[in-house]
N, C-alpha and C positions, 0 to 999 in steps of 0.2 A: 504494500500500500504506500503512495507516497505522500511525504512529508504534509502539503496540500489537503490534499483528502483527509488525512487523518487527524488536522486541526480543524478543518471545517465539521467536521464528525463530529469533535470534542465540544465546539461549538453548540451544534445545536444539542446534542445533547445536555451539555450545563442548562442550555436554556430554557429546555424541556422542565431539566430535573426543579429549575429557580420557578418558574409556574408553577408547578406542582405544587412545590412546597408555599409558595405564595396563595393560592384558594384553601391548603390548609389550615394556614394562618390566620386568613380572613372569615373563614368558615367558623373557625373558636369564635372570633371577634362577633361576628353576627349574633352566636349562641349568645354569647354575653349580653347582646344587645337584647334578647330576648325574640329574637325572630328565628324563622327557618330557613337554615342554607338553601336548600333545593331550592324553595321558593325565590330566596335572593338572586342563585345564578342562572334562575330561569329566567327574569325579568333583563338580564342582560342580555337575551337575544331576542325578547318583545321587540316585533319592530311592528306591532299591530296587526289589523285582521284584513287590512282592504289594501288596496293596491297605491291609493295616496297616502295609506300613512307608512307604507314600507317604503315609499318615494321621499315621507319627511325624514324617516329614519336615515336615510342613506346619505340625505341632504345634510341632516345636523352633525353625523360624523364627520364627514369632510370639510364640513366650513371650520368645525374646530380642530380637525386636523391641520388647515390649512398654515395658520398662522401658526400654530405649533412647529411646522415642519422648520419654517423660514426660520423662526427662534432657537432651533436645535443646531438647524445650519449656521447662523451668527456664532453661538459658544463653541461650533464646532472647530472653527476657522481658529480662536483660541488657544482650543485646546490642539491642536496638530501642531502649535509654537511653544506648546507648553508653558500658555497663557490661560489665565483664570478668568475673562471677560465678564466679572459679575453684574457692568452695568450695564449689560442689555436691556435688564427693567426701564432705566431711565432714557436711554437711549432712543428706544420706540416710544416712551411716552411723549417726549419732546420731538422725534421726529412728527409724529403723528399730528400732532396740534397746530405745529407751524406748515406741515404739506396740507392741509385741509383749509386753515385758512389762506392762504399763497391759491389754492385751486378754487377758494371763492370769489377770489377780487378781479378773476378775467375769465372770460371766455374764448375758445376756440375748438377749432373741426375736435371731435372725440379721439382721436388719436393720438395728436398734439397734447391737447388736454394731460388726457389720462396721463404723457408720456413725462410733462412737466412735472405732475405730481410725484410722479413717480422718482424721480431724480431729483428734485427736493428733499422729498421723504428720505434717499440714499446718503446726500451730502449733509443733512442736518444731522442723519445718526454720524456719520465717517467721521465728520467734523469733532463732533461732541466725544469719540471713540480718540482722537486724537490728545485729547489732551491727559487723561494716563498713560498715555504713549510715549509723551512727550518728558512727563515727571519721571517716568522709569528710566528712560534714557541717557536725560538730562542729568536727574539727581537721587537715581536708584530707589525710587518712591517703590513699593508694592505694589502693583495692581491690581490686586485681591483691595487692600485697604484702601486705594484709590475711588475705586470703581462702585465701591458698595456707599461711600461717601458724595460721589455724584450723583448715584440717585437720588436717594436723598433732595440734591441740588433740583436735579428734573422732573420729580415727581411733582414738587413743592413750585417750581417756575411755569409747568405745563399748567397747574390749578391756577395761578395768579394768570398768564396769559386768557383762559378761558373766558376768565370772570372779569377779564379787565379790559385789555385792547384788542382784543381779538374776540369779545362776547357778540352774537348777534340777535337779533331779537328775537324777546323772547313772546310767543302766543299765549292769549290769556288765558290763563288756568296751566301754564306748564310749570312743573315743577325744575325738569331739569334746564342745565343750563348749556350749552354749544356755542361755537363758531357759527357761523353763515354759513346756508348750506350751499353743497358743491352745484354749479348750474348743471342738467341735463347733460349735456356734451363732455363732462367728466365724468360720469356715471360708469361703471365696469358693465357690460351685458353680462348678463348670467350664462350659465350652461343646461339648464333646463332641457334643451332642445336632447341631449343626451336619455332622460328617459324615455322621451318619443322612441327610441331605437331601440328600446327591451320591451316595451308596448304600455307604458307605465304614467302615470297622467302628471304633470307638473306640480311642482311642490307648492304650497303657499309660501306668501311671504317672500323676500327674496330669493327664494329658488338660492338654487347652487352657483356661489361666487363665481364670478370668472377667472380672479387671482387665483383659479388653483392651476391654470396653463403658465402662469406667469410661474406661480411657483416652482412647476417640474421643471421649466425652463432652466431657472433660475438653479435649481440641483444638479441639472445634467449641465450647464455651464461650471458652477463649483466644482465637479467632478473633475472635469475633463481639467483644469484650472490646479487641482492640487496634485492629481495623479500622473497627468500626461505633458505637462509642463515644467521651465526648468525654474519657473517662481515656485511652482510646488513641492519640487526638491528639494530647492532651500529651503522652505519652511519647515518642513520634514526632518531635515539633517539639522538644523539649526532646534529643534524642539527635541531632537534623541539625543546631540551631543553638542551646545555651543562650541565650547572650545575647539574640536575636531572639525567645525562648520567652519571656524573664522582661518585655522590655517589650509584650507581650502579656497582661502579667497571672499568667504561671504561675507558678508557686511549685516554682524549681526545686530546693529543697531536701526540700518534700515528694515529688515526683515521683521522686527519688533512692530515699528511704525505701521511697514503696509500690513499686515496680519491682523494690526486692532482697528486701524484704516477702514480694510475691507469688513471686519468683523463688523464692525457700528455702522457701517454703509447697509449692509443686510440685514442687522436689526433694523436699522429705521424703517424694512419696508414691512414688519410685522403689524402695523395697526391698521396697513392700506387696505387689506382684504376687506376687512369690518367698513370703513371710510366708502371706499370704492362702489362695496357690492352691497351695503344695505342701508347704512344711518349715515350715508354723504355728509358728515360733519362728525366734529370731535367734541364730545359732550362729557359733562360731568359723570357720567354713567358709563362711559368707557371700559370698555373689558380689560382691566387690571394682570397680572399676575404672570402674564405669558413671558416674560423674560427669566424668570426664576425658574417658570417649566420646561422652559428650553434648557436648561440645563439637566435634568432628568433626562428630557428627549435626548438630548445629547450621547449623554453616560449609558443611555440603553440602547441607544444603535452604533456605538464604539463610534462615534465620529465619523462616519460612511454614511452619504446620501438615501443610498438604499436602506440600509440597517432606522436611517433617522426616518424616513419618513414608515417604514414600518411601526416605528415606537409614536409618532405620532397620531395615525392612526387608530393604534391600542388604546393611547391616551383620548382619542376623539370617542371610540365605541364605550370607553369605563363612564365616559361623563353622559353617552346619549342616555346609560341607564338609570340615572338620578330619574326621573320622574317615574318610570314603572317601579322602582324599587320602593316609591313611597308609597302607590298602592300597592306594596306586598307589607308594610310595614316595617319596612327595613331603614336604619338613618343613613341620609346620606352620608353622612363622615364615612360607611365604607369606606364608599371608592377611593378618600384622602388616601386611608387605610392599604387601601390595594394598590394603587399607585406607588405610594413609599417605599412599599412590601417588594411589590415585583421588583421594581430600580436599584433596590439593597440587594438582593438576592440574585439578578441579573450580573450587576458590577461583580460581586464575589463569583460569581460562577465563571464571567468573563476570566477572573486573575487567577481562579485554579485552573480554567482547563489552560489559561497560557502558558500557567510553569510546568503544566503536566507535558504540554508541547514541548517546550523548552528542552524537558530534559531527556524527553523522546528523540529529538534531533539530535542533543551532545550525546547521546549512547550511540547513534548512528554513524556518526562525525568520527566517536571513539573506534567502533568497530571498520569505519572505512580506514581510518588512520592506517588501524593494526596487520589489514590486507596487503596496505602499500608499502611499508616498511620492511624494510630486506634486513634477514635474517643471516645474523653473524656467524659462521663458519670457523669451530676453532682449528689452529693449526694444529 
């Protein structure tokens, strides 16, 4: 069997065995909670009984997978530099408020539109990724304690923006508060049209974002961008071994720079799916959290496009089941529960089966040694 195969083996097996043991654990936690498991992990493949609510079902996974993927990919771009990017959270918050209102104060053709927003969105996260770039560089700042302190900064400047110079008005009787909404010709079209083609009737509501084409783009560009290129090398060698990087010629201060660069440039497009494809404006009510969860998504698809948006995925179908779980009587804190669970149990499963790999290659390594080596002849 070769090398290949028998870590990719290892692989899924850990992964299998970290499940497993994850609905175990979650399974106690329910009892405790006073409900019944079966019932619980039944209601996580309720996608209803009719043909549009298996179309909402399918709908609500993906839009919150979507923004999930993007989030997983930002921290991932980090962690390949064996960088901690913790401020994605604020990254996307601030991107998001200033590309939504930047996309309300003009109009143009839908394309244009969208396309401005969109690279706003990129340059105001890049931007804002630059300056723990810049402390670490400059004056050996951490960017663990950098990054977690800027948010802070944009969590707190995206609220006072809303509510200040960038508020629009507000309709009587509304509670929440928003930008000015984006005009028509910046609108993202949905993908709806995709169920017509399994015979399935359109979803309510938003229908299915159309950032999720942006997003795959966006993955299969990453891809090709860290694997197939020689910026991707760098950063790769530069994140396994600085010093063995720089007498190579790299320039591991620039590699620093563009890696949190790119990294806040990709966060910033996590709020546009939501922006784009349903509440055309950044509002008080804004869906929170996703830059922290990017980092889970991150850590459970090993930093691989593929691997990420699988885990995000996972993480879009745990949260479609919050509402059938409450008609089973189950609390939502599960899914918290299951979440943390799988992403602990994953990561350690990831790190046994690599030193089991590991030490599978050096007995290999060892046994090819001992073939090649010529045997001394006494006189």
């Amino acid at each position: 069997m070769s090398f290949g195969l028998y870590r990719a083996l290892l692989t899924v097996a850990g992964a299998v065995v970290a499940i497993v043991l994850a609905i175990a654990i979650c399974s106690v936690a329910i009892i405790v909670a006073g409900a019944d498991p079966i019932a619980a992990f039944g209601a996580f493949f309720d996608f209803g009984d009719t043909p549009r609510q298996l179309a909402q079902g399918i709908t609500t996974v993906l839009n919150r997978a979507v923004p999930l993927f993007i989030a997983g990919l930002a921290v991932a771009v980090g962690f390949r530099m064996n960088l901690f990017n913790i401020g994605v959270e604020g990254q996307y918050r601030l991107a998001a408020v200033v590309a939504a209102y930047v996309g309300s104060t003009f109009s143009l053709p839908g394309f244009l539109q969208i396309t401005v927003i969109i690279v706003v969105a990129a340059a105001v996260g890049g931007f804002y990724a630059l300056i723990p770039a810049v402390m670490k560089v400059g004056r050996g700042v951490n960017e663990v304690i950098a990054t977690i302190m800027l948010n802070y900064i944009a969590i707190n400047l995206a609220a006072f923006l809303v509510r200040g110079p960038f508020q629009g008005e507000r309709a009587k009787g509304q509670l929440t508060i928003s930008t000015p909404q984006i005009p028509e010709s910046g609108w993202m079209p949905n993908l709806n049209f995709v169920f017509e083609w399994f015979g399935l009737p359109a979803p309510r509501g938003g229908g299915l974002w159309g950032f999720l084409l942006v997003a795959i783009l966006l993955g299969v560009g990453l891809w090709v961008l860290l694997e197939r290129t020689r910026f991707g090398f760098n950063v790769k060698a530069s994140g396994l071994n600085a010093t063995a990087a720089v007498a190579s010629g790299v320039n591991s201060k620039k590699m620093i720079i563009a890696a949190m660069v790119l990294s806040g440039a990709i966060a910033g497009l996590i709020g546009l799916p939501e922006i784009l494809g349903d509440k055309h404006a950044y509002g008080s009510n804004f869906t929170p959290g996703l830059g922290f969860l990017g980092i889970a998504v991150a850590l459970l698809g090993r930093n691989k496009p593929v691997g990420i948006a699988i885990a995000a995925l996972l993480f879009g179908f745990l949260d479609k089941a919050q509402g059938p779980l409450q008609f089973a009587d189950v609390p939502p804190s599960v899914i918290t529960i299951m979440q943390g669970t799988i992403v602990l149990l994953v990561v350690v499963a990831n790190e046994v089966t690599s030193r089991m790999a590991l030490r599978q290659e050096e007995r290999r390594a060892a046994r090819q040694l001992g073939r090649n080596t010529p045997v001394e002849v006494a006189a």
